[in-house]
ROLOPA-940384 format. One record per residue (C-alpha): residue number from 1; residue in one letter; x, y, z. Coordinates in steps of 0.001 Angstrom, whole numbers, padded with zeros to 6 digits. Layout:
BEGIN
- NUM,A,X,Y,Z
...
END
This chain:
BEGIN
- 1,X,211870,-099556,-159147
- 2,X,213181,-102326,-161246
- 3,X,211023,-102983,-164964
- 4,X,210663,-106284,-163264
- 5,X,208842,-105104,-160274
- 6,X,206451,-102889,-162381
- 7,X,205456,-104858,-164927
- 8,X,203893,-107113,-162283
- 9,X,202482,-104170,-160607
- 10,X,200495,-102861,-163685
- 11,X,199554,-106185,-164447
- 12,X,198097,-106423,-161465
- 13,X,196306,-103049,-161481
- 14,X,195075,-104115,-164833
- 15,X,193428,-106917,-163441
- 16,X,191469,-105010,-161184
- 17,X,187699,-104541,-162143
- 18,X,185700,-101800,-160450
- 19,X,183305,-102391,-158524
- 20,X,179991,-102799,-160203
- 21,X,177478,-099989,-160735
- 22,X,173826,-100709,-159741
- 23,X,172287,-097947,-161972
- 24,X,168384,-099306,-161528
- 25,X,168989,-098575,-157844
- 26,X,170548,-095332,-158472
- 27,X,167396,-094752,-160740
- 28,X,165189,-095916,-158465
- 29,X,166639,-093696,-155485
- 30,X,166070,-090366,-157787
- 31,X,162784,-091237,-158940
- 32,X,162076,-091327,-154719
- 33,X,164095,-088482,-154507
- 34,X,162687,-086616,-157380
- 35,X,159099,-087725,-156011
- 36,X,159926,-085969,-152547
- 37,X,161294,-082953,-153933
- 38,X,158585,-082135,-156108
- 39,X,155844,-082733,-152943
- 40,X,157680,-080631,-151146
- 41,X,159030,-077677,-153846
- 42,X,155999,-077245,-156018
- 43,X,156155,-073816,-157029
- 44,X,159260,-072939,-155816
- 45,X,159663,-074547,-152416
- 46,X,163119,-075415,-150619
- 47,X,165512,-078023,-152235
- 48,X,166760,-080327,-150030
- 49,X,170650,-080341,-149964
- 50,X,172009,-084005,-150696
- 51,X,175024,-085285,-149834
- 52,X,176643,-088407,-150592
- 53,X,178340,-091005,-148278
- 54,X,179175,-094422,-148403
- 55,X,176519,-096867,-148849
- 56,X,173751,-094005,-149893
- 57,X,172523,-090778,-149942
- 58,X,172469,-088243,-146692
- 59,X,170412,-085421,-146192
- 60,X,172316,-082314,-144814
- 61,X,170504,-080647,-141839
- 62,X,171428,-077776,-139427
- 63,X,172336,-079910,-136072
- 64,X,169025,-080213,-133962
- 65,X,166500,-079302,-136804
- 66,X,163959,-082004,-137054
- 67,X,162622,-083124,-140583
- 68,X,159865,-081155,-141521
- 69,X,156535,-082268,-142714
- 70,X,155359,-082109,-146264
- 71,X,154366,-078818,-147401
- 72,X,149983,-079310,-148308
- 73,X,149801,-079130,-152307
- 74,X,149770,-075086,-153522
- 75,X,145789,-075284,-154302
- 76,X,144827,-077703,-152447
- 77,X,142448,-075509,-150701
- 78,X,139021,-074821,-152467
- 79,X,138182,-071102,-152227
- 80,X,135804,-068801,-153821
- 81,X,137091,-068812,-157607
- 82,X,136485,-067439,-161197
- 83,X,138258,-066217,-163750
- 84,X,138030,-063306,-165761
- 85,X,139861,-062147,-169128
- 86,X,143083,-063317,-168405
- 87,X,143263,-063406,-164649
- 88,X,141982,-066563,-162347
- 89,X,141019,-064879,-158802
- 90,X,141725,-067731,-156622
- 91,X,140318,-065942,-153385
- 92,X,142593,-062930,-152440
- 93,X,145007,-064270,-155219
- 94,X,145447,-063684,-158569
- 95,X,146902,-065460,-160922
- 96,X,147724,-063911,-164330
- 97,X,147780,-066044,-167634
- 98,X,148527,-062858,-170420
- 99,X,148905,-062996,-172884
- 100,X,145725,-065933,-173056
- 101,X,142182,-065602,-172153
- 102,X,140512,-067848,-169944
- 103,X,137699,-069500,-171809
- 104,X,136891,-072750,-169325
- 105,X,138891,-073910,-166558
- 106,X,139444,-076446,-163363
- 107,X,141312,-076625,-160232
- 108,X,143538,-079316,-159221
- 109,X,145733,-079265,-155986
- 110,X,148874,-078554,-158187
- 111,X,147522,-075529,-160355
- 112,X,145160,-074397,-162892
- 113,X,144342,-076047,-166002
- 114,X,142519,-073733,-168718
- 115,X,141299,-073625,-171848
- 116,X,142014,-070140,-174173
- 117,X,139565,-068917,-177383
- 118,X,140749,-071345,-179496
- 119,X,140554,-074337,-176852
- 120,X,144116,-075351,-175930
- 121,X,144945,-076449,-173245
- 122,X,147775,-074387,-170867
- 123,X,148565,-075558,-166937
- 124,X,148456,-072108,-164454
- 125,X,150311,-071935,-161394
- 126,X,152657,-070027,-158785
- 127,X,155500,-070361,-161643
- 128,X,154016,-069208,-164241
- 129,X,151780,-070665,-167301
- 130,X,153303,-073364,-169327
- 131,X,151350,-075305,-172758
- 132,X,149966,-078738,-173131
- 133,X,150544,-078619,-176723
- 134,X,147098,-080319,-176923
- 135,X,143550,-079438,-176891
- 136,X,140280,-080328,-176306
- 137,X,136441,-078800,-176002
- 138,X,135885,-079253,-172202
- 139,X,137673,-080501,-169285
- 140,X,137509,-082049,-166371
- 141,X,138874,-082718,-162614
- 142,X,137677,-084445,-158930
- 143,X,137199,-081919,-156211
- 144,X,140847,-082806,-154815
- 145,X,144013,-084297,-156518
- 146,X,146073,-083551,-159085
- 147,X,144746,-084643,-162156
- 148,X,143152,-083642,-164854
- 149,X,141017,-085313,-167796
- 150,X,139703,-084604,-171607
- 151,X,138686,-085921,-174722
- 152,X,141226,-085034,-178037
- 153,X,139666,-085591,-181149
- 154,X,141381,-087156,-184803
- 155,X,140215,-087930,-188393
- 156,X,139481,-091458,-187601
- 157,X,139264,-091655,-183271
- 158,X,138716,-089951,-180456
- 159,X,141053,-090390,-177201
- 160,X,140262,-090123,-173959
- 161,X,143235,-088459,-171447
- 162,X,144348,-088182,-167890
- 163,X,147119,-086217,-166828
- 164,X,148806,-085620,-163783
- 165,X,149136,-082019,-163319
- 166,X,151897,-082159,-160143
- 167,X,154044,-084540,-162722
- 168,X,153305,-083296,-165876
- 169,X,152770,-086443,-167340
- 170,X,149967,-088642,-168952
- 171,X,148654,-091326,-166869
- 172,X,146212,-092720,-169496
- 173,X,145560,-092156,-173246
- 174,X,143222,-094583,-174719
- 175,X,141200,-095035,-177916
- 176,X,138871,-097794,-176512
- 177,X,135462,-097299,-177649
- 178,X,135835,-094089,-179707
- 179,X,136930,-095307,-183002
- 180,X,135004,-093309,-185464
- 181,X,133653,-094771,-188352
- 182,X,134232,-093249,-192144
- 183,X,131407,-090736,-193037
- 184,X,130201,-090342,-190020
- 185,X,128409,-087181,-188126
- 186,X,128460,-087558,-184260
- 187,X,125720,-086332,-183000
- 188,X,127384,-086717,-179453
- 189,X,131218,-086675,-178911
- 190,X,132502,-088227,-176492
- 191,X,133487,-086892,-172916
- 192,X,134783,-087487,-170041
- 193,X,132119,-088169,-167431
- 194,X,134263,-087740,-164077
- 195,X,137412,-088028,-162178
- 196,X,136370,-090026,-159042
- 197,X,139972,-090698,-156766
- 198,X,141499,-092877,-158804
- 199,X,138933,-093861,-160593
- 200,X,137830,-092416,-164399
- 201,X,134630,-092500,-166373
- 202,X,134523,-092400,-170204
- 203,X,131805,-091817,-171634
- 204,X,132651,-092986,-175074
- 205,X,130739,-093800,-178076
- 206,X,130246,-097359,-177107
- 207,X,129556,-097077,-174044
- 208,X,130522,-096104,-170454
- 209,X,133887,-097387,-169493
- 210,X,134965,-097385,-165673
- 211,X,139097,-096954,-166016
- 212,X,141364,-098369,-163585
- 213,X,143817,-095164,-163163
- 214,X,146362,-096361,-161179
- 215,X,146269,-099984,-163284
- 216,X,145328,-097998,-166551
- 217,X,142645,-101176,-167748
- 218,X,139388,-100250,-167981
- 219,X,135721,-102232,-168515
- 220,X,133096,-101042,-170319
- 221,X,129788,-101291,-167524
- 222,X,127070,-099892,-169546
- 223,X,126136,-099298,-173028
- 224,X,124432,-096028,-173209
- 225,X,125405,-092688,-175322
- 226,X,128257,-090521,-174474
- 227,X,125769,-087962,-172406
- 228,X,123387,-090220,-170707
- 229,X,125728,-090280,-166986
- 230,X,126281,-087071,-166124
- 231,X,128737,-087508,-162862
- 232,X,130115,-089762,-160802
- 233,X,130889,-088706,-157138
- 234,X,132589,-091263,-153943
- 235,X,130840,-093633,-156398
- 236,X,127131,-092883,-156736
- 237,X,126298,-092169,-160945
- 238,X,124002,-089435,-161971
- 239,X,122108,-090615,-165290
- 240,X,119409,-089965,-166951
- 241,X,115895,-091839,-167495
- 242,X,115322,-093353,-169638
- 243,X,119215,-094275,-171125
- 244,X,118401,-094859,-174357
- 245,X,117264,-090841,-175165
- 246,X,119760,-089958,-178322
- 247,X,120282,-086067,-176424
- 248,X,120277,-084431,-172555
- 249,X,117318,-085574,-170925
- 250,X,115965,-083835,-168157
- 251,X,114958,-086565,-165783
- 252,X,117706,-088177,-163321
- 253,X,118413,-091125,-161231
- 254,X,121227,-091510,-158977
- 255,X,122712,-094897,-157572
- 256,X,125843,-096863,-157489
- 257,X,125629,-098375,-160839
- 258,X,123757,-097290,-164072
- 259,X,120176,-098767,-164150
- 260,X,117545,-098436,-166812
- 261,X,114894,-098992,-164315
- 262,X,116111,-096693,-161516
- 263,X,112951,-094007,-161151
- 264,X,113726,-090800,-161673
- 265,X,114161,-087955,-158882
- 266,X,115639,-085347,-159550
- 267,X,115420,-082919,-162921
- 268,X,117763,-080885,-164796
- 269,X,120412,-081779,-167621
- 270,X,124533,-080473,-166046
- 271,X,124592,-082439,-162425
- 272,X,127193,-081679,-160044
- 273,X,127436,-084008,-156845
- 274,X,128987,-082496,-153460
- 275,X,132363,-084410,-152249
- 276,X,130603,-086942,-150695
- 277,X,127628,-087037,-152209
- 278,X,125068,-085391,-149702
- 279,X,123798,-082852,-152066
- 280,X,123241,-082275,-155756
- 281,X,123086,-079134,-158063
- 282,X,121319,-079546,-161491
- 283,X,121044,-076654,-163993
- 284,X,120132,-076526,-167664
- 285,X,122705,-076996,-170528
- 286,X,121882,-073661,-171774
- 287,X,122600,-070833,-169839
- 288,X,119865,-068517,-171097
- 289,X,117008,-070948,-171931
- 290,X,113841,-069457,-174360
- 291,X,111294,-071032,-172274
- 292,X,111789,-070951,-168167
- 293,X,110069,-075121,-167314
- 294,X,110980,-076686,-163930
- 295,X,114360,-077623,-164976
- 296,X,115621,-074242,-166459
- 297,X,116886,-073786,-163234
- 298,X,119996,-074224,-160828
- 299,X,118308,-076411,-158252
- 300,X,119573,-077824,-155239
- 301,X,118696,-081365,-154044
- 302,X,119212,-083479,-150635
- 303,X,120721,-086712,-152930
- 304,X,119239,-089028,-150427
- 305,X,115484,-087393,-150294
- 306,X,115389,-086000,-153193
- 307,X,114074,-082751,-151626
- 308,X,114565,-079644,-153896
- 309,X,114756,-076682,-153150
- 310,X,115192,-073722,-155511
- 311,X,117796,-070142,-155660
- 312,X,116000,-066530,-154986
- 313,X,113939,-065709,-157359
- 314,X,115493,-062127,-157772
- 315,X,118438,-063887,-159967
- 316,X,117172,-064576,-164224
- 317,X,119735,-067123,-163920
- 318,X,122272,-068933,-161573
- 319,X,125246,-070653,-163323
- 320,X,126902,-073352,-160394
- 321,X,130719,-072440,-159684
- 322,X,132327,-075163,-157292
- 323,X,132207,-077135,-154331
- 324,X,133928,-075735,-151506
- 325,X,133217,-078596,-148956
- 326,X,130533,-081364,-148397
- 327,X,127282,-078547,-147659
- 328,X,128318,-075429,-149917
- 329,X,128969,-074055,-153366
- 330,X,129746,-070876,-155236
- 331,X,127769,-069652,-158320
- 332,X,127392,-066752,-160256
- 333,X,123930,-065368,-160076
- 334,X,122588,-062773,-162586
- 335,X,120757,-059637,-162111
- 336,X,118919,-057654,-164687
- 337,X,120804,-053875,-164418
- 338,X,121068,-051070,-166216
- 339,X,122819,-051121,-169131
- 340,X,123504,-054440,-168922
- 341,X,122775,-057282,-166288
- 342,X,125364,-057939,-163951
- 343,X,126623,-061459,-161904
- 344,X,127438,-061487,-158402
- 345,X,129285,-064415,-157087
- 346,X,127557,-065959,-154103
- 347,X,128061,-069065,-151813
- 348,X,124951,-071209,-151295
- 349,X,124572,-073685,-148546
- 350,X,122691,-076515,-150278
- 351,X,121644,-078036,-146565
- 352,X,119979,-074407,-145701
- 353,X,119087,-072671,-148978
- 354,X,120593,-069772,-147589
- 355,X,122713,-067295,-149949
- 356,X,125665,-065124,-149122
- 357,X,127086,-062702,-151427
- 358,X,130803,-062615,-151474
- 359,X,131616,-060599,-154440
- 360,X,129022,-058182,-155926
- 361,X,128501,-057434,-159589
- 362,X,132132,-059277,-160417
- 363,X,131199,-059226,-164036
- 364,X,128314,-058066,-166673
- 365,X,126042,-061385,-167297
- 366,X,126261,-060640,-171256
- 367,X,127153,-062999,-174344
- 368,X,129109,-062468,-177114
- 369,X,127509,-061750,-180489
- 370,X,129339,-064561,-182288
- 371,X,128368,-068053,-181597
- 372,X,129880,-069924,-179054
- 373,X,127914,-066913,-177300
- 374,X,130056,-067166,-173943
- 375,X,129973,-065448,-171131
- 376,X,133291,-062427,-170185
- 377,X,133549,-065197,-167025
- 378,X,134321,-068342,-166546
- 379,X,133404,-070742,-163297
- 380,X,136040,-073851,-162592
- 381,X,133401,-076269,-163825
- 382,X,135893,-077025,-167264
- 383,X,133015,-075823,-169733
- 384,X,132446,-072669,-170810
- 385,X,129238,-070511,-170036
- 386,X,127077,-070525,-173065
- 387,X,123791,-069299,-174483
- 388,X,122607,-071365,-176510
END
């Protein structure tokens, strides 16, 4: 080859540009990608095998084999749970979170999140137990999903979270209406009312703010304290009458939006809607109240009649667990034994009345001597079990 000849030729070659790279569409295709994989391999499920060709992405399969369909999220199913030391019994399974001790917890489709003794927050699940690195008093979850909500407090705010529990990411942090002003005692901090779909409720210290999840924007729909809604289920509130009462009142009203005149029908101060609604479960903040009125009681209410009725009376006190479907519920029910009282965990069908017990004396029904005075148990409600 003459140095004529390849001069020209690596001029040439240098003139060349590669083709260009389209990295938001290579971004884009992992982020579907990574989205796939983690529906179907939560927990350790099967990694699809990629291969690339010209023009995109193949997936390898054995000649024949059909795509399968998406493997249903790893607690997705609501069973008969509690938790207990450092073990959540989810059913037949248990799932150990040593060296921690389960102080509150929920269940979301993609695993457990719990609170320890000092109130930080760790995520549970088929792979082991993994830190938030945050923390909170209480949380809380919708009876299906993945996500997960609290409150985390500073000097001068609180903020109110939701976080994806199958991502592990935050979907919304926001300070709106819980700025804290300087020498100030709250008498109420704020919480978060309920997870509703896709759907949140603040209560806040301004008010009652209905957030957009998917959008994150919220609006503030009512101006009442942190505690006056107590739930919010397929979109019907639970509140209390009247709104403007500074603490837990024990009268309720139920309806689609919060209403100052809405009569009240129901009684009790914790409220717990079934998933759509039908039925509701009230019980006192205090697990071991002094005095025994009406509403020092789990009850159990048709939501649309209003009609009560009440657990057997051979339980001092009934603590509400979880809804397993649209008619029934678990609960831990107490029974005075010697040495010390006992629970058993039983499933109530709120349409019947009828109780079934499905796990006898589980745990003793005692307190600790040093306030909080919790219970050695803890129900998937995301508060701890306390006598007051």
């Amino acid at each position: 080859m003459t140095d004529l000849l390849r001069e020209t030729l690596n001029e040439h070659a240098d003139g060349i540009e590669p083709p260009p790279l389209d990295l938001d569409g290579i971004v884009a295709a992992g982020n579907r990608q990574v989205s796939r994989r983690r529906a179907l391999t939560v927990l350790g499920g099967a990694v699809a095998t990629a291969a690339v060709a010209v023009g995109g992405a193949a997936v390898l399969r054995p000649r024949g084999q059909q795509p399968q369909p998406a493997r249903p999220a790893p607690f997705a199913e609501r069973r008969v749970t509690y938790a207990l030391g450092n073990e959540i019994h989810y059913g037949q399974d248990v799932v150990s979170v040593t060296p921690h001790r389960v102080n509150a917890f929920v269940q979301t489709d993609a695993g457990f999140v719990f609170l320890d003794e000092g109130n930080n927050i760790h995520i549970a699940d088929r792979a082991g137990v993994r830190s938030t690195g945050k923390a909170a008093w209480t949380l809380t979850a919708d009876h299906r999903g993945s996500l997960v909500a609290w409150v985390e407090g500073f000097n001068d705010r609180c903020e109110s979270v939701v976080y994806d529990v199958a991502t592990s990411r935050e979907l919304v942090r926001t300070a709106i209406g819980n700025a804290i002003p300087p020498n100030v005692s709250l008498a109420y901090s704020p919480r978060i009312v309920a997870l509703d779909g896709t759907t949140a409720y603040f209560g806040t210290l301004k008010g009652l703010y209905r957030w957009n999840i998917a959008t994150n924007k919220g609006e503030l729909i009512a101006e009442v304290s942190p505690v006056a809604v107590r739930t919010v289920t397929a979109g019907r509130i639970v509140h209390q009458v009247p709104l403007e009462q500074p603490g837990t009142g024990t009268s309720l009203a139920i309806g689609t939006t919060v209403s100052a005149t809405a009569p009240a029908r129901f009684v009790g101060q914790q409220a717990f809607l079934s998933p759509g609604a039908r039925y509701l479960v009230t019980e006192p903040d205090d697990a071991m109240p002094g005095i025994q009125p009406l509403w020092a009681d789990l009850l159990m209410y048709d939501a649309t009649t209003a009609t009560p009725s009440h657990m057997p009376r051979d339980y001092f006190s009934t603590v509400f667990g979880q809804w397993l479907d649209d008619t029934t519920f678990t609960a831990a029910a107490g029974r005075n034994t010697s040495p010390a009282p006992v629970a058993d965990l039983v499933v109530v069908d709120a349409a019947t009345g009828s109780v079934r017990v499905v796990l006898e004396k589980f745990s003793t029904f005692t307190f600790g001597r040093s306030a909080p005075r919790t219970t050695a148990f803890a129900l998937p409600t995301g508060s701890p079990i306390v006598d007051r």
